[in-house]
KEZA-135456 format. One record per residue (C-alpha): x, y, z; residue number from 1; residue in three letters. Coordinates in steps of 0.1 Angstrom, whole numbers, plus 5000, padded with zeros to 4 digits. Last residue first. Layout:
((X Y Z) NUM ALA);
...
***
This chain:
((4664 3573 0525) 300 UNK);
((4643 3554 0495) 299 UNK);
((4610 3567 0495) 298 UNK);
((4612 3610 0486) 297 UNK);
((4616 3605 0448) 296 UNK);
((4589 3581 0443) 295 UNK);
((4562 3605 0464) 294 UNK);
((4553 3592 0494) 293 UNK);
((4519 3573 0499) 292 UNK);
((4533 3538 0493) 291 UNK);
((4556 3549 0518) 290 UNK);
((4531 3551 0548) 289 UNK);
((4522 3588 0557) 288 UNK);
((4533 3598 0594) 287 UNK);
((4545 3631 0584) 286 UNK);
((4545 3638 0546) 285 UNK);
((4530 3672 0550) 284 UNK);
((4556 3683 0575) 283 UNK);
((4548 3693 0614) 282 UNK);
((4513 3694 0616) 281 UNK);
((4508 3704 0649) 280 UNK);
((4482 3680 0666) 279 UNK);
((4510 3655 0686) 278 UNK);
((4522 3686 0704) 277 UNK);
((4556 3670 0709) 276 UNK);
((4566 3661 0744) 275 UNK);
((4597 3672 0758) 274 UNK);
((4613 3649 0784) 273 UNK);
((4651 3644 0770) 272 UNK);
((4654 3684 0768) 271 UNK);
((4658 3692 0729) 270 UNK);
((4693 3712 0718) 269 UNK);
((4699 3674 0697) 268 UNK);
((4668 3689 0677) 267 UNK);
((4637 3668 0670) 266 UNK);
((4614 3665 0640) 265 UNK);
((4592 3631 0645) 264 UNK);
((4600 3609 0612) 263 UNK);
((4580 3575 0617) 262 UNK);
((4563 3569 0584) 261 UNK);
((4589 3594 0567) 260 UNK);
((4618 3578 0574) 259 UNK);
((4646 3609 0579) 258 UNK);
((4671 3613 0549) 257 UNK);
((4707 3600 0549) 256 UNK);
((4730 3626 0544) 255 UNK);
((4755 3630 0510) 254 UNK);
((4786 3655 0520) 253 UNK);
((4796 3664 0486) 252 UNK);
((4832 3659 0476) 251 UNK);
((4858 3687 0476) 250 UNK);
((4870 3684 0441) 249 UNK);
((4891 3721 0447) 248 UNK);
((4899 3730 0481) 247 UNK);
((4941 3733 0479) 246 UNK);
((4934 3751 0444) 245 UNK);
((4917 3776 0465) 244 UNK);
((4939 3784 0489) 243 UNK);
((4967 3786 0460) 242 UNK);
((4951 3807 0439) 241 UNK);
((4945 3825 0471) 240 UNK);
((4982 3829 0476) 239 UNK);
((4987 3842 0439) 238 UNK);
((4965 3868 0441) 237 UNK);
((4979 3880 0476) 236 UNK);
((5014 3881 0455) 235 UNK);
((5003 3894 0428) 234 UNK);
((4987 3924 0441) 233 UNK);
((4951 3925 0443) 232 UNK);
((4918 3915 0424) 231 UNK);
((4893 3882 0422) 230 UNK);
((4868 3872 0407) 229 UNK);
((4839 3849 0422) 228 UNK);
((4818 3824 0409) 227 UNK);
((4796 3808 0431) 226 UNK);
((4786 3771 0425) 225 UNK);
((4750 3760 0438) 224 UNK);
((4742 3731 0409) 223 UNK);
((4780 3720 0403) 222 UNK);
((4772 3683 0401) 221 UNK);
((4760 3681 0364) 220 UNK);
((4749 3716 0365) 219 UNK);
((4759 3754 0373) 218 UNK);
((4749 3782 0393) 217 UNK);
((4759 3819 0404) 216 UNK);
((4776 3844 0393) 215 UNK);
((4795 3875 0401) 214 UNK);
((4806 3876 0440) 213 UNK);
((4832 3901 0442) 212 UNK);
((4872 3891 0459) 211 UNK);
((4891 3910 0479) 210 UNK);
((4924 3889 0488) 209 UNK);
((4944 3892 0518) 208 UNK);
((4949 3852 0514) 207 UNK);
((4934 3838 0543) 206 UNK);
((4910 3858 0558) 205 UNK);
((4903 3883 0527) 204 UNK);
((4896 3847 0508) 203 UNK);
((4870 3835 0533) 202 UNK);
((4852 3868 0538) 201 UNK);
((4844 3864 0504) 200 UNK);
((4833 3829 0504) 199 UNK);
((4810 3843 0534) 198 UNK);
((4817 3841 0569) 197 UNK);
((4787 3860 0592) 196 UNK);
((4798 3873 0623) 195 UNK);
((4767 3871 0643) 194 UNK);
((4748 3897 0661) 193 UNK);
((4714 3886 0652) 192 UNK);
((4709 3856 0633) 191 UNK);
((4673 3862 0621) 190 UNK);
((4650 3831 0630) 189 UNK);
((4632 3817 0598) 188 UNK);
((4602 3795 0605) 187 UNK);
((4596 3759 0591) 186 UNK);
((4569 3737 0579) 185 UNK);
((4589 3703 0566) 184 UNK);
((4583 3688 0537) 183 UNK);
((4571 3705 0505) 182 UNK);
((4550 3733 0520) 181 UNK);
((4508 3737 0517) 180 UNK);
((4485 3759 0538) 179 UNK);
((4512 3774 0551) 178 UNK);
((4513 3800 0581) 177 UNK);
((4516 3774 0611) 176 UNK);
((4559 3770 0607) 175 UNK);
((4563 3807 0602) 174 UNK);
((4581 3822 0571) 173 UNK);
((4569 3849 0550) 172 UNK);
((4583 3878 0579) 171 UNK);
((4616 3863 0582) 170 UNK);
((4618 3866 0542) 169 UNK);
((4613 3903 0544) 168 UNK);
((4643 3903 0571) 167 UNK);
((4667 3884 0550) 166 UNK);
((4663 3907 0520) 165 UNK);
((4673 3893 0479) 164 UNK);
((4684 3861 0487) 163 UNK);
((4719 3844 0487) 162 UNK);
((4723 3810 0503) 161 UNK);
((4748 3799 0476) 160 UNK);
((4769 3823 0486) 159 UNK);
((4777 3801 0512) 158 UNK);
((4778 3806 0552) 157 UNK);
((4795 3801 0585) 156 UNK);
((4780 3824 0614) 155 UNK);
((4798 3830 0644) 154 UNK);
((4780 3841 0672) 153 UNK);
((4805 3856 0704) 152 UNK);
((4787 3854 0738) 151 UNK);
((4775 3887 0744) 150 UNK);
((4759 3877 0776) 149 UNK);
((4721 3882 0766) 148 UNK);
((4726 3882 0731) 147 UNK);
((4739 3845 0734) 146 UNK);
((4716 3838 0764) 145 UNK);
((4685 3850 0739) 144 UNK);
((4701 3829 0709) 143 UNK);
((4701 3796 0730) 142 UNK);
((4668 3782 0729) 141 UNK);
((4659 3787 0694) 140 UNK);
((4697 3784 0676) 139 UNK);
((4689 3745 0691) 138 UNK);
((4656 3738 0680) 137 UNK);
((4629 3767 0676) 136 UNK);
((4599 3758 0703) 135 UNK);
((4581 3744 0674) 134 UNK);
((4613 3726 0658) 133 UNK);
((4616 3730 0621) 132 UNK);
((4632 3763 0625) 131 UNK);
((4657 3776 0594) 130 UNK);
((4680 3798 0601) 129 UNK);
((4689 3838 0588) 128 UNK);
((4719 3856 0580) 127 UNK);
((4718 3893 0574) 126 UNK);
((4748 3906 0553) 125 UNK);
((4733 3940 0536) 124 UNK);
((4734 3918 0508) 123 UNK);
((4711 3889 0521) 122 UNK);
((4721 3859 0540) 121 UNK);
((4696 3828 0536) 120 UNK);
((4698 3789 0558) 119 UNK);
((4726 3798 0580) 118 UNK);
((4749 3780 0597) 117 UNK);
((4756 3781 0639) 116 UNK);
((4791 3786 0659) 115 UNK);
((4790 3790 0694) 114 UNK);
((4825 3809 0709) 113 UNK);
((4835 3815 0739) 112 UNK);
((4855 3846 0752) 111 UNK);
((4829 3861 0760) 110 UNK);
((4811 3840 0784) 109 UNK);
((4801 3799 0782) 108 UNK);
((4795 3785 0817) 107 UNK);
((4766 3784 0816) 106 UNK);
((4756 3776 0782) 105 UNK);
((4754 3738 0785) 104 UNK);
((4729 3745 0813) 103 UNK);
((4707 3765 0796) 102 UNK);
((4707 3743 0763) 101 UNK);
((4694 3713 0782) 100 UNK);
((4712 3681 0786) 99 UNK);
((4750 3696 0789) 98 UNK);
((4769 3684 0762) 97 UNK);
((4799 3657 0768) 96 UNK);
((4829 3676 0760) 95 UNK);
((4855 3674 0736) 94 UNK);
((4890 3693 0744) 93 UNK);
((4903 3723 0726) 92 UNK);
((4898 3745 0756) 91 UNK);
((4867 3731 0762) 90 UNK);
((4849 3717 0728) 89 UNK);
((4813 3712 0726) 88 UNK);
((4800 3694 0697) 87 UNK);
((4763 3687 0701) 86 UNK);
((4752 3653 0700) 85 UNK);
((4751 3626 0673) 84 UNK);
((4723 3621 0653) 83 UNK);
((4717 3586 0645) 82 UNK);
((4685 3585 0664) 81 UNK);
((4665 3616 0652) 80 UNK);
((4667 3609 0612) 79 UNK);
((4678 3635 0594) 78 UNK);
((4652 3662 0584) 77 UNK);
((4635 3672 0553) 76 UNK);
((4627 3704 0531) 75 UNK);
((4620 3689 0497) 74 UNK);
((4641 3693 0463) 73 UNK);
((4656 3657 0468) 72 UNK);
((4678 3674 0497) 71 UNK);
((4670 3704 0520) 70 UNK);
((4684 3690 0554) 69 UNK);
((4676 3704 0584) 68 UNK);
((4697 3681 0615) 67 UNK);
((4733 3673 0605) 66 UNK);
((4763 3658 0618) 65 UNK);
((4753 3622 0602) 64 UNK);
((4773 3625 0569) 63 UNK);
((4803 3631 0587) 62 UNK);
((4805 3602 0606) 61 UNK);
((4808 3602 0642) 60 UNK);
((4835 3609 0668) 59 UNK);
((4863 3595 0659) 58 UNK);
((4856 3607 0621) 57 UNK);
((4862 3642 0638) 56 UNK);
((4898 3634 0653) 55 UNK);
((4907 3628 0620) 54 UNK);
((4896 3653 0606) 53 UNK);
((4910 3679 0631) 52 UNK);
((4896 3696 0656) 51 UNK);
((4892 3734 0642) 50 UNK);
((4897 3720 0606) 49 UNK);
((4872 3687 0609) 48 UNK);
((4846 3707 0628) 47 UNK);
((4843 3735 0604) 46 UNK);
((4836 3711 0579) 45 UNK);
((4812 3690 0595) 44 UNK);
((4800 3730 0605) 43 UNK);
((4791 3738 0563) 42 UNK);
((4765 3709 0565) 41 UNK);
((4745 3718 0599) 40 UNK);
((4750 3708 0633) 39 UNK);
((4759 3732 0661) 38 UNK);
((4792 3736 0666) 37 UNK);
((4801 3751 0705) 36 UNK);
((4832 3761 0718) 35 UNK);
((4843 3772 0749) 34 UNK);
((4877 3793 0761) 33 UNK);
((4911 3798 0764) 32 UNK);
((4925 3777 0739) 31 UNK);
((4898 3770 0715) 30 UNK);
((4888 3802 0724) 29 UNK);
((4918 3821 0715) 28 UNK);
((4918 3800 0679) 27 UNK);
((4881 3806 0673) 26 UNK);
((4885 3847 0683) 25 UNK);
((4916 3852 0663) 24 UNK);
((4896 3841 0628) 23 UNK);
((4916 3808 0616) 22 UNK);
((4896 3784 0619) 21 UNK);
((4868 3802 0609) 20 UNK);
((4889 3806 0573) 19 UNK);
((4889 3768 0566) 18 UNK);
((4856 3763 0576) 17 UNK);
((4849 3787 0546) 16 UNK);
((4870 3772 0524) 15 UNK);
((4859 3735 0528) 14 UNK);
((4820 3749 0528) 13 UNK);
((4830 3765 0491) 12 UNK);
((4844 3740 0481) 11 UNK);
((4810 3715 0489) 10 UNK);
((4788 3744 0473) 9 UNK);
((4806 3748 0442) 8 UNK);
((4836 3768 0437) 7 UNK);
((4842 3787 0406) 6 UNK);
((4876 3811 0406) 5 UNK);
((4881 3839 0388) 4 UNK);
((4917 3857 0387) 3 UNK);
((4928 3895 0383) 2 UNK);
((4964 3908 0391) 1 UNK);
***
């Protein structure tokens, strides 16, 4: 039995954070172990099915979990004040965050779990993040204790994201290397050692199902869709049918831009006393008043 199935970007998030979930590892660490979410679009939605929606919108609001943002077609950055910490969850309970990354680490070993997006995964399945932060944000100051101790990297991400080779676009990026960017200047940290959740990996999760990527794209709200067919035995067919028709009209999460004039690029992974190099150029709309913005970047 054969089936296609289009999911745009939101759907596919809602699938994804569906299947971490349920990976073995998640569920033993959520009772055995640690937990970390960084922030990111596709972990509101791992939050809300490892802890429970309800239990999330406690906690902040979904629109708000985020750091990076690309929207408006310019690389941008929520604002620094209504971010809410970490997520840190010991054995299924929240946690306040430790204040520096070190310490919140310490106690994390291998049957913890930290769980970060990507911004590009390539064929060969590398996964790659965005930096906006100069000493490299939250992923930046942990990534060496993760590979350090082995602590288990799990990387939720959409087709979407697809480029043609993660580590030739590592080598383009670099926050001090452009001479002109939309937005923020960013460098590209590779993901190294994580278990990277695809759409794909999604559907062989929870339904059995091997499915190819075979498209991409769309408009009037599906800009982003994958489209992906499917193949297997009825009944496995049939179960993803229904895992993805459970998904389907997934709204958008819509986050509220930083304000240019004052925006200072920060990470909630940032020690309470770091100072900013106040020469780095950080984003090319950085400190400009609004009359100096372009239309479509004014109104957060």
């Amino acid at each position: 039995m054969r089936a296609l199935f289009v999911l745009t970007p939101a759907e596919s998030k809602k699938l994804i954070a569906k299947a971490v979930a349920q990976m073995e590892e998640v569920k033993r660490a959520k009772e055995n172990g640690k937990i970390l979410i960084g922030h990111g679009s596709t972990n509101v939605f791992v939050a809300e099915e490892i802890l429970g929606k309800e239990k999330v919108s406690e906690l902040w609001k979904r629109e708000s979990y985020l750091s990076g943002v690309i929207l408006r077609g310019t690389l941008c950055t929520t604002l620094g004040a209504e971010k809410p910490p970490i997520l840190v969850l010991n054995r299924g309970a929240v946690e306040p965050p430790a204040p520096t990354m070190d310490v919140l680490l310490r106690d994390f070993g291998r049957d913890s779990i930290f769980i970060k997006g990507a911004n590009c995964i390539d064929p060969e399945g590398n996964a790659a993040a965005f930096m906006a932060h100069p000493e490299g944000g939250t992923i930046g100051w942990a990534i060496g204790t993760i590979l350090a101790r082995g602590i288990r990297l799990i990387v939720p991400v959409g087709l979407e994201k697809l480029v043609a080779s993660v580590p030739k676009a590592i080598t383009l990026c670099g926050q001090q290397t452009f001479d002109y960017c939309q937005g923020l200047r960013v460098g590209l940290i590779p993901l190294s050692g994580g278990k990277v959740v695809t759409e794909i990996t999604a559907l062989k999760i929870l339904a059995g199902v091997d499915a190819l990527h075979v498209a991409s794209g769309g408009c009037s709200g599906s800009e982003g869709a994958v489209t992906l067919i499917a193949e297997g035995e009825k009944k496995v067919i049939e179960k993803a049918v229904e895992v993805i028709e459970s998904i389907k009209g997934e709204p958008p999460i819509l986050p509220r831009k930083g304000i240019c004039p004052t925006c200072v690029p920060s990470s909630p992974a940032q020690p309470k006393d770091y100072k900013f190099d106040e020469h780095l150029l950080r984003c090319c709309y950085q400190g400009k008043p609004e009359e100096e913005i372009p239309p479509y970047l004014r109104k957060r």
